[in-house]
C-alpha positions in Angstrom: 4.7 -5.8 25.9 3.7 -2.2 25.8 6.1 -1.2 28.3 8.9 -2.4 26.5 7.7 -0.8 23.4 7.3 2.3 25.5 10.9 1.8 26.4 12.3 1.6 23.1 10.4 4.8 22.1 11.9 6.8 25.1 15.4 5.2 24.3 16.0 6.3 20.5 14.2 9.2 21.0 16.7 10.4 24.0 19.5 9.4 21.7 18.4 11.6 19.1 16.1 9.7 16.5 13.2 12.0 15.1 10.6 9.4 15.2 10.4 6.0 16.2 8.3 2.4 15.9 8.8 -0.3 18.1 7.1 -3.8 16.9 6.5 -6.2 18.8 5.2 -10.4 18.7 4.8 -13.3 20.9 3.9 -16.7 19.2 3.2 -20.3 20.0 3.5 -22.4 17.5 2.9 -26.4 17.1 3.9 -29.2 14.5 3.1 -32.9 14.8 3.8 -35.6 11.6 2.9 -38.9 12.1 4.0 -41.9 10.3 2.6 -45.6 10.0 0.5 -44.6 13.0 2.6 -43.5 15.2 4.2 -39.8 16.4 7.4 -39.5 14.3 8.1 -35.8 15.2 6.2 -32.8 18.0 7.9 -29.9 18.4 6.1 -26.7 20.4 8.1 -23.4 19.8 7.7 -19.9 21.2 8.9 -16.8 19.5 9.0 -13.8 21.4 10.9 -10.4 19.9 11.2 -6.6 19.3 11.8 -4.7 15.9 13.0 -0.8 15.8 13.0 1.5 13.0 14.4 4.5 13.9 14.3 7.5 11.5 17.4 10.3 11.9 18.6 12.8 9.0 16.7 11.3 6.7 17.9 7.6 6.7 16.4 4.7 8.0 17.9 1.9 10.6 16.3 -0.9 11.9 17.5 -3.3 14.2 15.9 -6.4 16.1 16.1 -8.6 19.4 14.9 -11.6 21.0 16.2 -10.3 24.3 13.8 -7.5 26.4 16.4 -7.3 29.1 17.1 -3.7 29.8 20.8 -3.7 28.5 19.0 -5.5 25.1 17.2 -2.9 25.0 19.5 -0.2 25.0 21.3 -2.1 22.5 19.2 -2.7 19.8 18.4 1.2 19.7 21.8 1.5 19.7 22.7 -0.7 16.8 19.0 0.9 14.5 21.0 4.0 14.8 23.8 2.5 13.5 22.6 1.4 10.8 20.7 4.6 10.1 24.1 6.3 10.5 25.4 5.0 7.4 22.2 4.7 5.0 21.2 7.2 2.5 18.7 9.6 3.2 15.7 8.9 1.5 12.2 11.4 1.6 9.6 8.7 1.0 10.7 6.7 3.9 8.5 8.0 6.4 6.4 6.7 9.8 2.6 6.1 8.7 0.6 8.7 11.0 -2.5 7.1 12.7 -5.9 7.5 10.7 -9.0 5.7 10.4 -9.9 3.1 13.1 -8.4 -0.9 12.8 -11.1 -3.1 10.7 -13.2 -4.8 12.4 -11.6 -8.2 12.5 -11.0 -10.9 14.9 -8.5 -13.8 13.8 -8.6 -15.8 16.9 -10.7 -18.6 18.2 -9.7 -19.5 21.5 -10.8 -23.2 21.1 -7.6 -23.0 19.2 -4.9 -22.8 22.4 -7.1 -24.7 24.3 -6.3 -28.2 22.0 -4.4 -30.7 24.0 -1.5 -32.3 22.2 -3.3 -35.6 22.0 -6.3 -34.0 19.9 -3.7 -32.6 17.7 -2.4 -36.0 17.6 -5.3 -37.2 16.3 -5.9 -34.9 13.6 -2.6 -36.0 11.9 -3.0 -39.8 12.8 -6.7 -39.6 11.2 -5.4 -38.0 7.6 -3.0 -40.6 7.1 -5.1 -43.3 8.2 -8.0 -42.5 6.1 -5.4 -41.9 2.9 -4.1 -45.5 3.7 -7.7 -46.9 3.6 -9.3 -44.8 0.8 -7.2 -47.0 -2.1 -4.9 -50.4 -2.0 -2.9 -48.3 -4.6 -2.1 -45.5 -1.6 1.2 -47.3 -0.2 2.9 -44.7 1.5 1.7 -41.6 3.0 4.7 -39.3 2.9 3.2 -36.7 4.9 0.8 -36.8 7.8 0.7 -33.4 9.8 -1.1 -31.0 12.0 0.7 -27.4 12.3 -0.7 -24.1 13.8 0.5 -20.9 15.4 -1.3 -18.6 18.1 0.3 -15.0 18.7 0.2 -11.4 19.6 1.3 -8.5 17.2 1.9 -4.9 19.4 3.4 -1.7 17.2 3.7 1.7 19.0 5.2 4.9 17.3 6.0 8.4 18.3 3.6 9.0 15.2 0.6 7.9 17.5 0.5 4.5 16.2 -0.4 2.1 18.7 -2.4 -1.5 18.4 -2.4 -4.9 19.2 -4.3 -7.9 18.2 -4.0 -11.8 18.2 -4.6 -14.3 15.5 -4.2 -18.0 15.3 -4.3 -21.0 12.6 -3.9 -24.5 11.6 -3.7 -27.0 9.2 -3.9 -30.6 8.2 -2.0 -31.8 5.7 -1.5 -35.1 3.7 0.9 -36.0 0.9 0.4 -39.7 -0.2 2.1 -41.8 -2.7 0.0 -44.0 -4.7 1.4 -46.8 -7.0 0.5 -49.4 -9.4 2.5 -51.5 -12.3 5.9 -49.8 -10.9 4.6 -46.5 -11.7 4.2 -43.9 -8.7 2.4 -40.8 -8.3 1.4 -38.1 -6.0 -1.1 -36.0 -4.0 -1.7 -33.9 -1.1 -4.6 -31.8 0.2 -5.2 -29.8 3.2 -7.7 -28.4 5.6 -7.6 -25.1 7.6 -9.1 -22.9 9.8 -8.7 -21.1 13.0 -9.6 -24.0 15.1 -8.5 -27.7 15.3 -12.4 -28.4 15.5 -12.5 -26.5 12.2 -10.7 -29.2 10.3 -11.8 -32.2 8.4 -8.5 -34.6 8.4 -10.8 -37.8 6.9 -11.4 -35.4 3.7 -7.8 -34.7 3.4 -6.6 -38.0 3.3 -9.4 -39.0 1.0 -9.0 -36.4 -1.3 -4.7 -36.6 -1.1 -5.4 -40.5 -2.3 -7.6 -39.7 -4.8 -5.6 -36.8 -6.5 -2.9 -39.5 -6.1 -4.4 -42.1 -7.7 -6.0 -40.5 -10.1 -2.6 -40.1 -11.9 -2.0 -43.6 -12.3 -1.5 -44.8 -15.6 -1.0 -41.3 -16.9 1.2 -40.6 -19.9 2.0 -37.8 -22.3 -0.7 -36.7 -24.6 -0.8 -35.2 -27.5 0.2 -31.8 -28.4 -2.8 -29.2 -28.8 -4.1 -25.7 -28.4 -7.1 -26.1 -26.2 -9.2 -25.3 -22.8 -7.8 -25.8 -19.2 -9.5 -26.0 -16.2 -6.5 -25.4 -13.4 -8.2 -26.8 -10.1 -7.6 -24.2 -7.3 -4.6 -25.6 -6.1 -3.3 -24.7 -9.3 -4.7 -22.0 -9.6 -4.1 -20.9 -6.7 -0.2 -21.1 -7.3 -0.3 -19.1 -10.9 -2.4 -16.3 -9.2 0.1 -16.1 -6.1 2.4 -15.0 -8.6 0.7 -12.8 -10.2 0.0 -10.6 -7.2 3.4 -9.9 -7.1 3.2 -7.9 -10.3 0.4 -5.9 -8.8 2.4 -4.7 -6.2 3.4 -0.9 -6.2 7.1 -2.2 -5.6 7.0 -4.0 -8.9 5.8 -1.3 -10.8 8.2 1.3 -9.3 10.9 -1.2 -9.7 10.0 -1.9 -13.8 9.0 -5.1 -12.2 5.7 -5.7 -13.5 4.2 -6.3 -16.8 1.0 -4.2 -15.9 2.8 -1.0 -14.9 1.2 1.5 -16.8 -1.7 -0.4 -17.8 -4.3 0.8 -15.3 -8.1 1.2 -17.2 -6.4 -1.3 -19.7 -8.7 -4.4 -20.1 -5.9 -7.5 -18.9 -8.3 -10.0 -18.2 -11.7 -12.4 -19.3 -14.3 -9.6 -17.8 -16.2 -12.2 -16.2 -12.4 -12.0 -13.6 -12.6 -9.9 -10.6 -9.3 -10.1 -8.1 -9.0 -8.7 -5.2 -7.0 -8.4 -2.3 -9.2 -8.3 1.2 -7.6 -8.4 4.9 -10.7 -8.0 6.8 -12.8 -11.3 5.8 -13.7 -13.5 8.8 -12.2 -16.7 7.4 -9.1 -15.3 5.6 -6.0 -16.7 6.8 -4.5 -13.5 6.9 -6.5 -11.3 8.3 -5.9 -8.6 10.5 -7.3 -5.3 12.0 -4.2 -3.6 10.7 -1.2 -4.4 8.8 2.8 -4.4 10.3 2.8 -0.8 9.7 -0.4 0.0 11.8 -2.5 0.9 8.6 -6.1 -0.8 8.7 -6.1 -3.3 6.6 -9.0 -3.0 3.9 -10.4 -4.2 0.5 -8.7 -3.7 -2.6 -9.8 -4.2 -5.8 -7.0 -5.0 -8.1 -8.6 -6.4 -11.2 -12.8 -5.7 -11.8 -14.3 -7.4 -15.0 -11.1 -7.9 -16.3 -10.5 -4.0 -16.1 -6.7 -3.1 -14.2 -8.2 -1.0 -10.9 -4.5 -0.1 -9.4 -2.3 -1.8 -7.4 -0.9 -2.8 -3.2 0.4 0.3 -1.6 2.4 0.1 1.8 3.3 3.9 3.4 6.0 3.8 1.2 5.3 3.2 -2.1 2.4 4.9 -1.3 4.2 8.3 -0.6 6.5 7.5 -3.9 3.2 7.7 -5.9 1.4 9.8 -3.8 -1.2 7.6 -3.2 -2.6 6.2 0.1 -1.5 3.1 1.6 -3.9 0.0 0.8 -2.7 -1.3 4.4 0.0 -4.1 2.6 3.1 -3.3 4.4 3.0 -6.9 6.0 6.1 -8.4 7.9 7.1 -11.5 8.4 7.9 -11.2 11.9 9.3 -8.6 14.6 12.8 -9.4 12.6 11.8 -8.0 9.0 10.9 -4.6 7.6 6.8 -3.9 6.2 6.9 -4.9 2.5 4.2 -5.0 0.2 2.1 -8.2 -0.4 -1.3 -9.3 -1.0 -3.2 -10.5 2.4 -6.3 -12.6 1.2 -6.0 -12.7 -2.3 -9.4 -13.3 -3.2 -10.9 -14.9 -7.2 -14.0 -14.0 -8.0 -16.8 -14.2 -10.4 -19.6 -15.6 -11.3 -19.9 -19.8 -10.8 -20.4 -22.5 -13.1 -21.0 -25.9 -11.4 -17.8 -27.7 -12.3 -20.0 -30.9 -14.0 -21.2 -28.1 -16.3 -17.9 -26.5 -17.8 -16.4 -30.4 -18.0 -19.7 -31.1 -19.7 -19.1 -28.5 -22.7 -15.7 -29.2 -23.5 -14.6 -31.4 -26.7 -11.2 -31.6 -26.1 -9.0 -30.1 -22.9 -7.2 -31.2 -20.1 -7.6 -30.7 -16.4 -4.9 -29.8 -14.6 -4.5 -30.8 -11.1 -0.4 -30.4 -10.7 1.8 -27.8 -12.2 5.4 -27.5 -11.4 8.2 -24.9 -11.4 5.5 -22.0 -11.2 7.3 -19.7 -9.3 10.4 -20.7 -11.7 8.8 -21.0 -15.1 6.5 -17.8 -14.8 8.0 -14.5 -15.2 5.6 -12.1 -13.6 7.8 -9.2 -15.6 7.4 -10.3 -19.3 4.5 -12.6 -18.2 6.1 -15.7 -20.5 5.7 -19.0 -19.0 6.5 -22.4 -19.7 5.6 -25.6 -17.0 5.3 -28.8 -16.5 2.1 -30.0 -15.6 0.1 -33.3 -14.9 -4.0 -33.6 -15.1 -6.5 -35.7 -16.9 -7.8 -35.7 -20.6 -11.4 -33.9 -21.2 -12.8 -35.3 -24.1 -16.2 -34.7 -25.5 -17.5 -33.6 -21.9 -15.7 -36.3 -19.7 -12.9 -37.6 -17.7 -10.7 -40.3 -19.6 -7.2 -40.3 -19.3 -4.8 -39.6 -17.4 -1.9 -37.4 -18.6 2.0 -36.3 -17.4 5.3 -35.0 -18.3 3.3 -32.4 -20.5 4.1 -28.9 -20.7 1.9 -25.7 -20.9 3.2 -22.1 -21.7 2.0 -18.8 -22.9 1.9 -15.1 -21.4 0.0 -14.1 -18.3 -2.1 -11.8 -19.8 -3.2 -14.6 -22.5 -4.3 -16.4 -19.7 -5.9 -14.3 -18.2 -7.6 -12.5 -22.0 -8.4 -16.3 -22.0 -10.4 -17.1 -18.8 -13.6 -18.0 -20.0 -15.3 -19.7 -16.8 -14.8 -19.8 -13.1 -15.8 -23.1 -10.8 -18.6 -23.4 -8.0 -15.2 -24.9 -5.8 -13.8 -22.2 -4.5 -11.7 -22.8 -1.1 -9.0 -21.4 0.9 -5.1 -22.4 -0.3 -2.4 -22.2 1.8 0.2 -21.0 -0.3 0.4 -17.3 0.5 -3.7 -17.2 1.5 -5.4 -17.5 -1.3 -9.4 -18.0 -2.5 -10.2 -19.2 -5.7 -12.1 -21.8 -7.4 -11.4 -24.3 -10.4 -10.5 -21.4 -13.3 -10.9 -22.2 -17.3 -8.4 -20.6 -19.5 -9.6 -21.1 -23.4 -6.6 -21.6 -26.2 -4.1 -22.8 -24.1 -0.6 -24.2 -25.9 -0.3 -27.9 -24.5 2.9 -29.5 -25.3 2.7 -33.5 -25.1 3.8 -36.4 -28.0 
């Protein structure tokens, strides 16, 4: 792959680009769902493509191919100038020059390419069996799969970038339907990890039952203001969109709600977030990011103090700052833009029993929806829907729905007030975070 990306650099540079990066990636990727037992859909795929940016006069173009023929070649240079023909000039759009060494990563277990299709098989045909058995009440299992992807990134530029690395993951996922007395409810869990051996499909179908079934019976409860615990999937979704507020992009753009607010206390200071590419078990970790920048750690919030923001080159050059090595892609066919990798909740733990233990009267949610819709990250307002079970006087009783929960993002996060002993990897975006307790919460029911 290096020879082609040598190819492409000798190419646009002979036709009168001033600097060049080719960007390369070759992927296998599988997906198996199963349903009553048996294989409803397997599908193996293999991506394999280039990305150019070329940079002439000042402008930027950037074109892409799935094609590494020779005349492909020449014509994807052809059409990145092109493009850069007839953009605006713009002086913070600039190739990242090599620095410090890649981090010290390694995202790839080679037990994972070595799974056979009928192990993968198994993983998906074991989740929904053990949903089906964990409850009479689970009567369907929507959603029995086993996905993962294995592949190469490459990126050379006629700055002196130049790196490769490979990194692989999967997943097991459930999504049941429970029902009882005509009324039906859901759940879903997963497992992940760079290997299929890393996986534990019998806990996701038991715990996709039980979330399911849990819900039964639920019903609106009454209107309050009062604590939260958002379980990490929840949580999980209302920090993934935070971090897009503490992106420099947002902030440039008037985007974010924190812009200008660095050294302001925004959150509980028991919360640190953080954004960190180089952990072992992150799901998107890498040595560098699509721009060739190492990827590192970033603080972004430290006992509840705002510590800055996600830098990619260019944002980075906007503010004169350094990039924080976010200028991720998501594939040869897309441009770097800033993003969190691991975005990663910390703090100090509270057993779980514990903080249900000390609350009178709250609710714990284990289902939000319309995040992404009902939560502006630039005014920070948000309004939900959310479904969960009643805490009262230190236990577990009912279960409640079709409930609402709103406030402002920086609320919430004034109000954090503990933080769970269940932290775990979500899938949505790659995120770490435990079970997180938000104090004063306005809870719209009967």
């Amino acid at each position: 792959m290096f020879d082609v990306l040598d190819a492409i650099l000798e190419r646009a540079t002979a036709a009168g680009a001033r600097d060049v990066e080719a960007y390369a990636e070759s992927s296998t990727s599988h997906r198996i769902k199963v349903y009553r037992q048996e294989v409803e859909q397997l599908t193996a795929a293999q991506r394999r493509g280039v990305g150019v940016r070329v940079f002439r006069d000042g402008a930027v173009g950037h074109a892409y191919t799935s094609d590494l023929s020779d005349d492909a070649l020449d014509a994807v240079v052809r059409r990145a100038l092109d493009h850069a023909a007839v953009s605006d000039p713009d002086e913070s759009a600039v190739l990242p020059a090599p620095g410090r060494e890649p981090a010290d990563v390694r995202p790839f277990d080679p037990r994972l390419p070595a799974a056979t299709d009928e192990q993968r098989i198994a993983v998906a045909l074991e989740a929904e069996a053990t949903a089906l058995a964990a409850d009479p009440r689970v009567k369907t299992v929507e959603d029995a799969m086993y996905v993962d992807g294995d592949g190469e990134v490459f990126i050379a530029s006629t700055a002196g970038v130049r790196g490769s690395y490979r990194a692989g993951q999967c997943y097991a996922f459930a999504y049941v339907l429970a029902e009882q007395e005509g009324q039906v409810e859901t759940g879903y869990s997963y497992s992940v990890g760079r290997a299929l051996q890393e996986l534990d499909p019998a806990f996701v179908g038991g715990e996709a039952a039980g979330r399911a079934c849990r819900l039964l019976g639920a019903r609106k409860c009454p209107s309050m203001k009062a604590p939260v615990v958002l379980d990490p999937f929840v949580s999980a979704s209302f920090f993934g969109v935070l971090s897009s507020a503490l992106t420099a992009d947002a902030v440039q753009k008037g985007r974010s709600l924190f812009a200008g607010r660095e050294g302001e206390l925004v959150a509980g200071e028991l919360l640190d977030l953080l954004d960190d590419g180089t952990l072992p078990d992150g799901l998107d970790s890498a040595p560098f990011d699509g721009e060739g920048i190492p990827c590192g750690r970033t603080p972004l919030i430290g006992g509840g103090v705002l510590q800055g923001f996600l830098y990619d080159t260019y944002t980075a050059r906007k503010a004169g700052r350094a990039s924080t090595g976010n200028g991720l892609r998501s594939g040869y066919s897309g441009l770097p833009g800033v993003r969190p990798t691991n975005l990663v909740v910390a703090g100090p733990a509270t057993p779980l029993p514990e903080i249900v233990a000390g609350i009178g009267r709250g609710v714990l949610v284990t289902d939000a929806v319309g995040v992404h819709s009902g939560a502006n990250p630039v005014s920070g307002e948000f309004s939900v829907g959310i479904s969960g079970v009643l805490i009262e006087d230190g236990e577990f009783t009912t279960p409640v729905r079709e409930v609402t929960l709103a406030g402002d993002i920086i609320g919430m996060l004034k109000g954090i007030t503990a933080l769970g002993d269940d932290a775990r990897w979500v899938p949505s975006g790659s995120i770490l975070t435990p079970s997180v307790v938000i104090d004063g919460m306005a809870i719209g029911g009967t």
